[in-house]
C-alpha positions as CSV (number, residue, x, y, z in Angstrom):
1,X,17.0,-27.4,-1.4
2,X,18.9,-25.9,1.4
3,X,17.5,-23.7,4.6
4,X,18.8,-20.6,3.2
5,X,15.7,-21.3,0.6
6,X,13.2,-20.9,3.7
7,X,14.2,-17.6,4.4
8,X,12.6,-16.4,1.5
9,X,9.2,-17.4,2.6
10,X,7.3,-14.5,3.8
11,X,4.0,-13.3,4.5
12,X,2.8,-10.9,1.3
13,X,2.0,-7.7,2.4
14,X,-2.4,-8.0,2.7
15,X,-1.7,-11.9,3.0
16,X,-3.9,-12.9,6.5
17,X,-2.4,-15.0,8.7
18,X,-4.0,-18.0,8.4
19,X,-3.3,-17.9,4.9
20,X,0.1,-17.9,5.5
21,X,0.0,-20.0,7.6
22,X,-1.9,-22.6,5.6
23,X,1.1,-22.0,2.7
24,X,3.5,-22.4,5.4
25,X,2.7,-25.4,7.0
26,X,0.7,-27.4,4.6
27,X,2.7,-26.7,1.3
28,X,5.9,-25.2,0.7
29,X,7.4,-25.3,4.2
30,X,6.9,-28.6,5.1
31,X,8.2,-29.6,1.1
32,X,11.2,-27.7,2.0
33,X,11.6,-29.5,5.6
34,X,11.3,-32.8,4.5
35,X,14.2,-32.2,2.0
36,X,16.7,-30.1,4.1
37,X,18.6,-33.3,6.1
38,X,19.4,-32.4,9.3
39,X,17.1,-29.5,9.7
40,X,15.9,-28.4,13.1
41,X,13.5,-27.0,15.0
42,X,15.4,-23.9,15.9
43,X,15.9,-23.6,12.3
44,X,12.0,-24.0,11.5
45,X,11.1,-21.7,14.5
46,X,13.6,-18.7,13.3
47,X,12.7,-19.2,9.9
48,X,9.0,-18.6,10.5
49,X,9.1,-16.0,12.9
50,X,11.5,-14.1,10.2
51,X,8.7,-14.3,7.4
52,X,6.0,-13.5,9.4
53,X,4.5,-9.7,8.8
54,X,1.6,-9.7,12.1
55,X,3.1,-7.1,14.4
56,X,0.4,-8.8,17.1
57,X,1.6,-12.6,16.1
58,X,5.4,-11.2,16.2
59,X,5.1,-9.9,19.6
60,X,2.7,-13.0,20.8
61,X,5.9,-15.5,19.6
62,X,8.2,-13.2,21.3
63,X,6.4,-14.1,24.6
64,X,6.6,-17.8,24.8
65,X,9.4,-20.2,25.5
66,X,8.8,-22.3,22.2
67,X,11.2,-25.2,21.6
68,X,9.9,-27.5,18.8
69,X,8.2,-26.7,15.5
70,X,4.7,-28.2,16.8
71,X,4.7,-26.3,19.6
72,X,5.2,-22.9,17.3
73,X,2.4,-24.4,14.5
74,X,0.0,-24.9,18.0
75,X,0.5,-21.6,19.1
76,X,0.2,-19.6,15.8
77,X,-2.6,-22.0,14.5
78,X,-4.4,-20.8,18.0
79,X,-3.5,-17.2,17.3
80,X,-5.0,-17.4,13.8
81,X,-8.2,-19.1,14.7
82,X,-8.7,-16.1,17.4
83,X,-7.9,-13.5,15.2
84,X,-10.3,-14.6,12.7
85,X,-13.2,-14.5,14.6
86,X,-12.9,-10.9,16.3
């Protein structure tokens, strides 16, 4: 497994964002992470924000200063939770 392999995680067209998220985080992602040595935050951040399809979650990470990969899974996990319930 190498990073290039996380680029091609993306959110399917109709796929909400919580569900992606869910994949993201809890399954594939983090199986990809934990076998990539060396991989960083950075890395994690621009790999997510490149598979994600929500114009309104694109422009929300686009707005904050995120540095680590927890901060980005807060932020979007936050995002999701809102989104859902409107």
């Amino acid at each position: 497994m190498v990073e290039d392999d996380l680029h091609a995680m993306r959110q399917n067209k109709g796929e909400s964002l919580r569900d992606y998220v869910t994949m993201v985080k809890h399954q594939q992602f983090n199986e990809c992470c934990n076998t990539i040595p060396k991989i960083t935050d950075a890395s994690i951040i621009r790999v997510f924000k490149s598979g994600v399809r929500d114009r309104n979650m694109i422009q929300e990470l686009a707005t904050k200063k995120i540095t680590t990969a927890m901060k980005l899974f807060e932020i979007v996990e936050r995002y999701a939770r809102v989104n859902e319930a409107i």
